[in-house]
TORLUMMAR-140665 format. One line per 8 residues: for each residue x, y, z of N, C-alpha, C, O, CB. Coordinates in nm, 2 decimals, padded with zeros to 4 digits, always signed. Each point is the difference from the previous one (the first is absolute). Glycine has a CB too. Example, Ala and Ser with C-alpha at 12.3 -4.5 7.8 and 13.67 -1.06 7.14 Angstrom:
<atoms>
+01.32 -00.57 +00.78 -00.09 +00.12 +00.00 +00.09 +00.12 +00.00 +00.10 +00.00 +00.07 -00.29 -00.12 +00.05; +00.15 +00.23 -00.19 +00.09 +00.11 +00.00 -00.08 +00.11 +00.08 +00.05 +00.11 +00.01 +00.07 -00.17 -00.23
</atoms>
This chain:
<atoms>
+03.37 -13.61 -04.10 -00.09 -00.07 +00.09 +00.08 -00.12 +00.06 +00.08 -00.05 -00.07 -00.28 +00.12 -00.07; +00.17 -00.10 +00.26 +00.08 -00.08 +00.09 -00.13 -00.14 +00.01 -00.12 +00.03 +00.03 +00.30 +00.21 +00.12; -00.16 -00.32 -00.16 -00.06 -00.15 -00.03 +00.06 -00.09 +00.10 +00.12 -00.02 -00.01 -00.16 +00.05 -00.24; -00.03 -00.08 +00.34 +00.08 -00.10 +00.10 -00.09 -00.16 +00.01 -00.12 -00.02 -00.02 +00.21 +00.26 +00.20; +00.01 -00.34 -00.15 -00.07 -00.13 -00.08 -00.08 -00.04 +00.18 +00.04 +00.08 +00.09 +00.20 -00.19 -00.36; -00.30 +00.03 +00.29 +00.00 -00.06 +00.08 -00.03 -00.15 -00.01 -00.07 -00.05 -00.07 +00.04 +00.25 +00.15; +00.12 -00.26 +00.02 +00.00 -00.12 -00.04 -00.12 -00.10 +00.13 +00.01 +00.04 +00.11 +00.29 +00.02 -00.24; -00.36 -00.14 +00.10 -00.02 -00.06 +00.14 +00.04 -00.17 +00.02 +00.01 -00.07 -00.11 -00.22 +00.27 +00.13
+00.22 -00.24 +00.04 +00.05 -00.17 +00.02 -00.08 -00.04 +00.14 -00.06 +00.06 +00.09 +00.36 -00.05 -00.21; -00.27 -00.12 +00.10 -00.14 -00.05 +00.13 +00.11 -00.06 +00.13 +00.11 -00.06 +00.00 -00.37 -00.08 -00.21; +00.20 +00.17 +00.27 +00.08 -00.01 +00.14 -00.13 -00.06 +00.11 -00.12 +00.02 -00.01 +00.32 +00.22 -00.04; -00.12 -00.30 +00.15 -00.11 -00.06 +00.07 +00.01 +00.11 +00.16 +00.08 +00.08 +00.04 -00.07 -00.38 -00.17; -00.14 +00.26 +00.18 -00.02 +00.12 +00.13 +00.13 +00.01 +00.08 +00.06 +00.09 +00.06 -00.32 -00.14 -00.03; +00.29 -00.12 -00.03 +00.11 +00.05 +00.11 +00.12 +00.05 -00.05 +00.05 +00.09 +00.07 -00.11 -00.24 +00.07; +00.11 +00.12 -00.25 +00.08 +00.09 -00.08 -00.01 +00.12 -00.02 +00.10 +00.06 -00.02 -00.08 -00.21 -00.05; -00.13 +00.22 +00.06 -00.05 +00.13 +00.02 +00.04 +00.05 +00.13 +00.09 +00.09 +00.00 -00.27 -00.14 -00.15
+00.12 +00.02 +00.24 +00.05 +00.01 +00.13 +00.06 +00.04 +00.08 -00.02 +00.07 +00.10 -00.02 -00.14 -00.15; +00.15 -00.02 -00.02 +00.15 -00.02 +00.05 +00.06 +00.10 -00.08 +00.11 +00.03 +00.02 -00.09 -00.28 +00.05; -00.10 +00.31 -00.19 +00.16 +00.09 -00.06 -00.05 +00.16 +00.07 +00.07 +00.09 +00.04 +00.00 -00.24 -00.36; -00.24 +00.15 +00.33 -00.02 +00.15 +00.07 +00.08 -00.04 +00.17 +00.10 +00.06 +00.03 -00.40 +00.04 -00.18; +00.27 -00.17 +00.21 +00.06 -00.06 +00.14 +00.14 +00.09 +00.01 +00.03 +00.08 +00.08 -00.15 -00.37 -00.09; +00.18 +00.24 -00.08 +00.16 +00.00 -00.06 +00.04 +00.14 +00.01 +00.08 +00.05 +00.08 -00.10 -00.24 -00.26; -00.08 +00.28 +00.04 +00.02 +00.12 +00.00 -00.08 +00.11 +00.13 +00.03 +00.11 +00.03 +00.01 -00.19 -00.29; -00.11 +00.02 +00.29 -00.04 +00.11 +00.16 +00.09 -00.01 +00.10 +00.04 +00.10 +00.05 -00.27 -00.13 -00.06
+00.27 -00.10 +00.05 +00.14 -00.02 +00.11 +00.09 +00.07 -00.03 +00.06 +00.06 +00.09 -00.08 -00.26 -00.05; +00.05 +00.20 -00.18 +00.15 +00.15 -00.03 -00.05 +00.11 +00.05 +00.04 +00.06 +00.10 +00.06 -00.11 -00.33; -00.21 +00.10 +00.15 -00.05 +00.15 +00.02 +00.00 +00.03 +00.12 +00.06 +00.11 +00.02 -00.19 -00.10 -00.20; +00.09 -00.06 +00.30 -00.02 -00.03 +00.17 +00.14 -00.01 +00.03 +00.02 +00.07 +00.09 -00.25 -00.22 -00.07; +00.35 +00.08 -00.06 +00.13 +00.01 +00.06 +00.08 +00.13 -00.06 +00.10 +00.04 +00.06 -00.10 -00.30 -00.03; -00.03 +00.33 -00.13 +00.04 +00.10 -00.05 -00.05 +00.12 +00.12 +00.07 +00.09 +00.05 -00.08 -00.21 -00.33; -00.15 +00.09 +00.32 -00.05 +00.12 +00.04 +00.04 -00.01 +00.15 +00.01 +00.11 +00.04 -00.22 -00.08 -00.22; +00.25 -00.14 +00.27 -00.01 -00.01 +00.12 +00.20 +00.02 -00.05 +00.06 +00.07 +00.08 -00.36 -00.25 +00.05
+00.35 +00.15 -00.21 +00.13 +00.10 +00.05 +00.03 +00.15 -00.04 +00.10 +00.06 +00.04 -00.01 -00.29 -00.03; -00.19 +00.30 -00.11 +00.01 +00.11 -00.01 -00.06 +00.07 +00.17 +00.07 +00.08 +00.07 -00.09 -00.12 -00.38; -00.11 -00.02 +00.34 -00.04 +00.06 +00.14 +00.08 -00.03 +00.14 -00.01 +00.07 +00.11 -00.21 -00.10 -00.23; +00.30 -00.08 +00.10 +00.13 -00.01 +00.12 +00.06 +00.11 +00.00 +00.02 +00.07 +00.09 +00.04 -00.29 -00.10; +00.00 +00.25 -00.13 +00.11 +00.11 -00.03 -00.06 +00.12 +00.07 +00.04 +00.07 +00.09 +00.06 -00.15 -00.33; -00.20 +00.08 +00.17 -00.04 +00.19 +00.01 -00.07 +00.03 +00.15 -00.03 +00.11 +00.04 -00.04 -00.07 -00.33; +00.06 -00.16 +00.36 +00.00 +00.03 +00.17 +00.08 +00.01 +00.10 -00.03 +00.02 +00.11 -00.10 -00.09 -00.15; +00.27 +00.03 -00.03 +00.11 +00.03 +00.09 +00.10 +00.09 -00.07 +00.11 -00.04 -00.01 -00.14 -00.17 +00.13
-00.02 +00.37 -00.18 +00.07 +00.07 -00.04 +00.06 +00.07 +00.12 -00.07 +00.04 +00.09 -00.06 -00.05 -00.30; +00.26 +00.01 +00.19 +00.09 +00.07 +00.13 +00.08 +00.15 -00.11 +00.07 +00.00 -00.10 +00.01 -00.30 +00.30; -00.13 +00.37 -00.13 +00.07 +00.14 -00.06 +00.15 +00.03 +00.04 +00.01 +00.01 +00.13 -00.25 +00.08 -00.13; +00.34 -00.07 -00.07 +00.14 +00.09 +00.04 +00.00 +00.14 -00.06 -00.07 +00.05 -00.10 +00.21 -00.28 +00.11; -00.04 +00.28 +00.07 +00.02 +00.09 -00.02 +00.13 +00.03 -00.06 +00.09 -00.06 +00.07 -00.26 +00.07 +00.07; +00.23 +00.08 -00.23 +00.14 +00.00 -00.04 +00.07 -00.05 +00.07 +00.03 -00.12 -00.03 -00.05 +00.28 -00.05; +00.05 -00.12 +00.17 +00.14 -00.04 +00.12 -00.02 -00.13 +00.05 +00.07 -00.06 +00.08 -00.03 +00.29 +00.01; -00.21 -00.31 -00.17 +00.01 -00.13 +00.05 +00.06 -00.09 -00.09 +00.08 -00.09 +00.02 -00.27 +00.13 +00.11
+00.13 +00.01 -00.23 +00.09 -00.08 -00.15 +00.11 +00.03 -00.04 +00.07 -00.07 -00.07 -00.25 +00.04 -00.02; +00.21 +00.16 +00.14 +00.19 -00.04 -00.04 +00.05 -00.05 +00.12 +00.12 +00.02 +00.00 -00.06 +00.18 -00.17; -00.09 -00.25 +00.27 +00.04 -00.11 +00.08 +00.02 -00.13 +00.01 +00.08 -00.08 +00.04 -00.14 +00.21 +00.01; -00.08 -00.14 -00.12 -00.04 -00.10 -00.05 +00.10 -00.06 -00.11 +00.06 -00.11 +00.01 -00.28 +00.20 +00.06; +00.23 -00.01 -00.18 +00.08 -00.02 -00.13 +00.18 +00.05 +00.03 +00.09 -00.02 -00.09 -00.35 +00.08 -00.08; +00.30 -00.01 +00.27 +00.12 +00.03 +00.03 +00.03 +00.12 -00.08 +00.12 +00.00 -00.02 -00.06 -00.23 +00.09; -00.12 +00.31 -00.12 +00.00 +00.10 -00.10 -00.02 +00.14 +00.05 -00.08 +00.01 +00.09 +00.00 -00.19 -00.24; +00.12 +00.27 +00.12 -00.03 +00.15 +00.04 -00.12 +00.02 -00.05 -00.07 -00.07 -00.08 +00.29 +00.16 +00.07
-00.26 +00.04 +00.09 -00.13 +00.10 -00.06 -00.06 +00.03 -00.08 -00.11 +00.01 -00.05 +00.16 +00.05 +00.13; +00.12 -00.04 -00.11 +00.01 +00.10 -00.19 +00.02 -00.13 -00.10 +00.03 +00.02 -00.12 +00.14 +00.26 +00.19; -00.18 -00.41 -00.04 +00.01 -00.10 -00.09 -00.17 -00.01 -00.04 -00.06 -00.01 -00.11 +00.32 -00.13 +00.21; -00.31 +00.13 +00.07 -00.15 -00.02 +00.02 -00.10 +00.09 -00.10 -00.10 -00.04 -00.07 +00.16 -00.01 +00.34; +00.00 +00.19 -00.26 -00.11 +00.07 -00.11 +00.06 -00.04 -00.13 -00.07 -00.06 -00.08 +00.00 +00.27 +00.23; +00.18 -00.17 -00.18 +00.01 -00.08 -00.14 -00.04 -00.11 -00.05 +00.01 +00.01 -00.12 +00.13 +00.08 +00.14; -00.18 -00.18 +00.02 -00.06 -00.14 -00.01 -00.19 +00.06 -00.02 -00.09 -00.02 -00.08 +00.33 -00.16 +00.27; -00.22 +00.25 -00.06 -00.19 +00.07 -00.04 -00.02 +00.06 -00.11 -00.11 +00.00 -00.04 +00.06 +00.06 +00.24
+00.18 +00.03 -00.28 -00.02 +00.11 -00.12 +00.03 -00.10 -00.09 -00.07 +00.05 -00.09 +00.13 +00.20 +00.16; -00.01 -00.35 -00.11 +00.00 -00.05 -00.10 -00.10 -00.13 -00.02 +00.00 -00.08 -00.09 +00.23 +00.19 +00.08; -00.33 -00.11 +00.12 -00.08 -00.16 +00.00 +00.00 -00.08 +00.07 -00.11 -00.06 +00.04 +00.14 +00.07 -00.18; +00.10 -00.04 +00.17 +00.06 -00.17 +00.07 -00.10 -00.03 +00.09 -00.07 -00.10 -00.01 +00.34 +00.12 +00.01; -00.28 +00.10 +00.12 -00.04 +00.03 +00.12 -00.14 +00.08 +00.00 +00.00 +00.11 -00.04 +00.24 -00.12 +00.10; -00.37 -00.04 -00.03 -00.09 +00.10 -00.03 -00.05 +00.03 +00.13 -00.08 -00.08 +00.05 +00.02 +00.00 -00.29; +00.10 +00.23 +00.34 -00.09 +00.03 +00.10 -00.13 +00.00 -00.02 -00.05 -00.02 -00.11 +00.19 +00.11 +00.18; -00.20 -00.06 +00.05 -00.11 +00.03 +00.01 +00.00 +00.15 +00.11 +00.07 +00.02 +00.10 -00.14 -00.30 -00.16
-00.03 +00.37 -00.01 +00.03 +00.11 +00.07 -00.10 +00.06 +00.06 -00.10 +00.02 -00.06 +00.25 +00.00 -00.05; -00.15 +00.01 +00.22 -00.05 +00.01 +00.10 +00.03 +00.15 +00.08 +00.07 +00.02 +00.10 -00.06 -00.28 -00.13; -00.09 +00.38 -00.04 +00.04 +00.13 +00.06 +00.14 +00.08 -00.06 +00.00 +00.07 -00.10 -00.12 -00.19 +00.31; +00.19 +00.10 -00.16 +00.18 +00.02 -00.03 +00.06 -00.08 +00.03 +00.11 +00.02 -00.04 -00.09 +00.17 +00.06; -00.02 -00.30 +00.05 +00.03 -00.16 +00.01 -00.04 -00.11 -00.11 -00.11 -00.03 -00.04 +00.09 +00.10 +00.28; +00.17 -00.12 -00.28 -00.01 -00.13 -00.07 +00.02 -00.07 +00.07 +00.08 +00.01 +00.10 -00.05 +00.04 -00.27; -00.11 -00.19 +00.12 +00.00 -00.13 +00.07 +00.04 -00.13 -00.04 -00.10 +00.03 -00.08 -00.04 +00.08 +00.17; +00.16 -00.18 -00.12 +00.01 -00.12 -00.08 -00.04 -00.15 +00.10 +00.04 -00.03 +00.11 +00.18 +00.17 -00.27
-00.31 -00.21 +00.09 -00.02 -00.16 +00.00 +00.12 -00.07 +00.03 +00.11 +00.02 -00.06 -00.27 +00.00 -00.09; +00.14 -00.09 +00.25 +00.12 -00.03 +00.03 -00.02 -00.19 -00.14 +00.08 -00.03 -00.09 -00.03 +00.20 +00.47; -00.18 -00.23 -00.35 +00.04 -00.07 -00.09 -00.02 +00.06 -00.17 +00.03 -00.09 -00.08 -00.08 -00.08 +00.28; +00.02 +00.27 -00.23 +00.08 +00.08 -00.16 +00.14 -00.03 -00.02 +00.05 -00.07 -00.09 -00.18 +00.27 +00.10; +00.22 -00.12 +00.12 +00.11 -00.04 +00.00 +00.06 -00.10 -00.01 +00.11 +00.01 -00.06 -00.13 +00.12 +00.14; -00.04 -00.28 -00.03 +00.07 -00.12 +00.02 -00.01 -00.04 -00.15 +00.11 -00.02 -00.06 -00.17 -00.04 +00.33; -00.11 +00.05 -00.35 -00.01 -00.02 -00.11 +00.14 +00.09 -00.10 +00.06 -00.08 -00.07 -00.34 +00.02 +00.15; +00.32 +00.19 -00.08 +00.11 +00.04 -00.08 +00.12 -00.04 +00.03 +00.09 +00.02 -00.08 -00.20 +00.13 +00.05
+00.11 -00.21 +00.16 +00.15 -00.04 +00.04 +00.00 -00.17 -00.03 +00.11 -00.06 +00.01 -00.08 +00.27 +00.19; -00.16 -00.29 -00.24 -00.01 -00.13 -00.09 +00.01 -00.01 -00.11 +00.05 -00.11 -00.05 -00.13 +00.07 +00.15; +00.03 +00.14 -00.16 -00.03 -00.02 -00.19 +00.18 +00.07 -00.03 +00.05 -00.06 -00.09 -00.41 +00.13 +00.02; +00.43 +00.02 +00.14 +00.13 +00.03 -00.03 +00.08 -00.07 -00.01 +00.09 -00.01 -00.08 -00.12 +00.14 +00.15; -00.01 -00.24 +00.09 +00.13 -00.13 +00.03 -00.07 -00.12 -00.17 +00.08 -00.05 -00.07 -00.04 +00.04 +00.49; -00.15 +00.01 -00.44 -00.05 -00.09 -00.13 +00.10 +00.07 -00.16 +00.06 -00.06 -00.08 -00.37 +00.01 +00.22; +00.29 +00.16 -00.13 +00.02 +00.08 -00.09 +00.16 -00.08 -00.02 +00.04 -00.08 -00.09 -00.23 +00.32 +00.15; +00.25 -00.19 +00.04 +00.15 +00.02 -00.05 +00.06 -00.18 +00.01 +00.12 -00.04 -00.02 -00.07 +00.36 +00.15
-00.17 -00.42 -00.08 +00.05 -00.16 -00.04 +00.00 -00.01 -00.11 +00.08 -00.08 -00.04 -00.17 -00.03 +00.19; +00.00 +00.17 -00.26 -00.03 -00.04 -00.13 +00.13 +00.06 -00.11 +00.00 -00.02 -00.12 -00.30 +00.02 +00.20; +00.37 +00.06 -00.03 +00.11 +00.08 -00.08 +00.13 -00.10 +00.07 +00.11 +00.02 -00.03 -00.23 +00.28 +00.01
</atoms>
């Protein structure tokens, strides 16, 4: 059986306030930059991102078969996010500072 305590302590209104105030302003900057992102999705196509990345074709699908790279497919056409790509080509340049 799982038992949880609750505690309460007295706080005044405006202290109250100010800490929901606090936590809705995040939730609202979280949501207004998730909805920036996902309205300026720009689609590439292979030959755009290994241009992009200076990389061949056959680097491009290998990166899709093991993960790195995740298309999106579309018929018999893959496509890729151009900002997916930028995000894998950030967390890589982070990755290899920490080593």
């Amino acid at each position: 059986m799982i038992t949880k305590t609750v505690q309460i302590t007295e706080v005044t209104i405006e202290e109250l306030s100010d800490k929901i105030a606090d936590k809705l302003l995040l939730k609202i900057e979280v949501y207004l930059k998730d909805l920036s992102k996902s309205r300026n999705v720009q689609l590439l196509k292979r030959k755009e991102v290994a241009d992009l990345l200076r990389v061949s074709l056959v680097t491009i699908d290998a990166w899709s078969r093991i993960g790195l790279i995740n298309p999106i497919r579309m018929g018999n056409k893959k496509f890729f996010k151009k900002q997916d790509i930028l995000d894998v080509l950030e967390q890589q340049t982070i990755n290899k500072k920490q080593y």
